[in-house]
N, C-alpha and C positions, 0 to 999 in steps of 0.2 A: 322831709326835713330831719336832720339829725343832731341831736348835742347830747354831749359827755360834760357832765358838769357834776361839781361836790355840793352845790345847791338841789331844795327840795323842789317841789313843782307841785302845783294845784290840778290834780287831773281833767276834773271840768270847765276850769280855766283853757288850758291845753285842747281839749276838745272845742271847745265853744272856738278859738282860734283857728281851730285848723278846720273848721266847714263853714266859716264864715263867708259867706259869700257863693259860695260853691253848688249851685241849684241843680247837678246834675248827677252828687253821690243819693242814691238809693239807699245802701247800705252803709254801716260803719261797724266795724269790727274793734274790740280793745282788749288788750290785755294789761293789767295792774299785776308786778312785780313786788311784793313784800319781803320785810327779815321775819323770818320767823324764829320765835323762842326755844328752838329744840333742833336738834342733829342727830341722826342716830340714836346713840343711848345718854347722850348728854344735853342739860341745857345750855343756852346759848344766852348770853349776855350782851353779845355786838356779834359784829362783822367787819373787817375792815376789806372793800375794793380797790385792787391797785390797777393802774392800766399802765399803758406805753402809749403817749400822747403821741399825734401823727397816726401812729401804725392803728390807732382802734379806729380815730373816726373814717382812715382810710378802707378799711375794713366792715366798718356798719354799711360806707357806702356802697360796694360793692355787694352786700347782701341786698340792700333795699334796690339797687338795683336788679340784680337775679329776682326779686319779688316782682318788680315790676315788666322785666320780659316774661315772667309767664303768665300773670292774669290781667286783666285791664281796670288797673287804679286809677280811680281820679289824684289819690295825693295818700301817703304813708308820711307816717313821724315816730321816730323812735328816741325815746330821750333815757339817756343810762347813766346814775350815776356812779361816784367813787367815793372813796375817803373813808372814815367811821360810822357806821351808823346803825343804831338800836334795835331793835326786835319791837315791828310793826312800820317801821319807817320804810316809804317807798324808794325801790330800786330802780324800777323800767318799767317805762311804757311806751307801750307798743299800737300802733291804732294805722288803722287803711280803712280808706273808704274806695267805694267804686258803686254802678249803677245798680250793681246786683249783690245780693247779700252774700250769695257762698262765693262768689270773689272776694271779698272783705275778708268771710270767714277764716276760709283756706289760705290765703295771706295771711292773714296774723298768725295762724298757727306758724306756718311754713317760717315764720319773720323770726317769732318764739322760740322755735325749735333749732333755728341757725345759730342765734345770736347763744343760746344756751352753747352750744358746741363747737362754734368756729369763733366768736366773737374775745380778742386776744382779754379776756380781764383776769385775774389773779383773786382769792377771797381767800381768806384769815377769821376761821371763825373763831372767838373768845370766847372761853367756857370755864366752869370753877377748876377745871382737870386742867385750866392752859389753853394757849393760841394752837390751833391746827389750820394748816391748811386744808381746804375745799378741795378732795380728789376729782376727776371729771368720771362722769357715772356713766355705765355702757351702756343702761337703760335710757340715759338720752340719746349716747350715741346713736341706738337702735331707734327711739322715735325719729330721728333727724332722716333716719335712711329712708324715710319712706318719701319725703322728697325727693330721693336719685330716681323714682321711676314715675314721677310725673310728666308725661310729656309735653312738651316746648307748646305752648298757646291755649293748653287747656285749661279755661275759665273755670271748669264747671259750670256753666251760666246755662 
């Protein structure tokens, strides 16, 4: 499941939804996405996320689906938002379940790690020095790559 919304979310709520029912995830993996108060060598007072409606949720989808051809999920949800919002206030979450834990695990990262670097969003951090935008950092680019050499059906499991 995936939504892009300017609304907050209950992460446990969230969670408690999405294994409802569901008697054959072993494991669940999550990741929680915060604003945090600091950038570099400035503080930070917000954030603002812009998307391109269409083109991102068509785009989360196709990551969660490359998650799900290469390990065996019972179900993934990714929920990202946009708009304003403060230092501490939740951004993304991320959460796969499946029978076995390092599927979960390595999925969320894998989910994490995309969504940091392919996933189309725009950020404005707000600081006493002025609005900047968010450069994209090679340090992710480079966690992301470890991805290209996973191969096609390996669980880990």
């Amino acid at each position: 499941m995936i939504r892009v919304q300017a609304e907050d979310f209950d992460p446990g709520a969230e969670i408690d939804r999405f294994t409802q029912g569901n008697t054959k995830v072993g494991g669940i993996c999550m990741f929680l996405g915060l604003v945090r108060d600091f950038a570099d060598n400035a503080d930070v007072h917000g954030m603002t996320l812009e998307h391109y409606p269409g083109m991102t949720e068509k785009q989360l989808e196709a990551i969660e689906v490359e998650a799900r051809r290469r390990w065996p999920l019972e179900d993934a949800l990714i929920i990202h938002r946009y708009g304003r919002l403060d230092p501490g206030a939740r951004i993304v979450l991320v959460a796969t379940a499946s029978a076995h834990r390092e599927a979960a695990f390595q999925s969320c990262h894998f989910l994490i790690d995309w969504l940091k670097t392919r996933a189309p969003f725009w950020k404005i951090e707000h600081t006493m020095d002025g609005d900047q935008w968010v450069a994209a950092k090679d340090s992710d680019d480079t966690a992301a790559t470890r991805w290209d050499e996973v191969p096609n059906g390996d669980s880990g499991c």
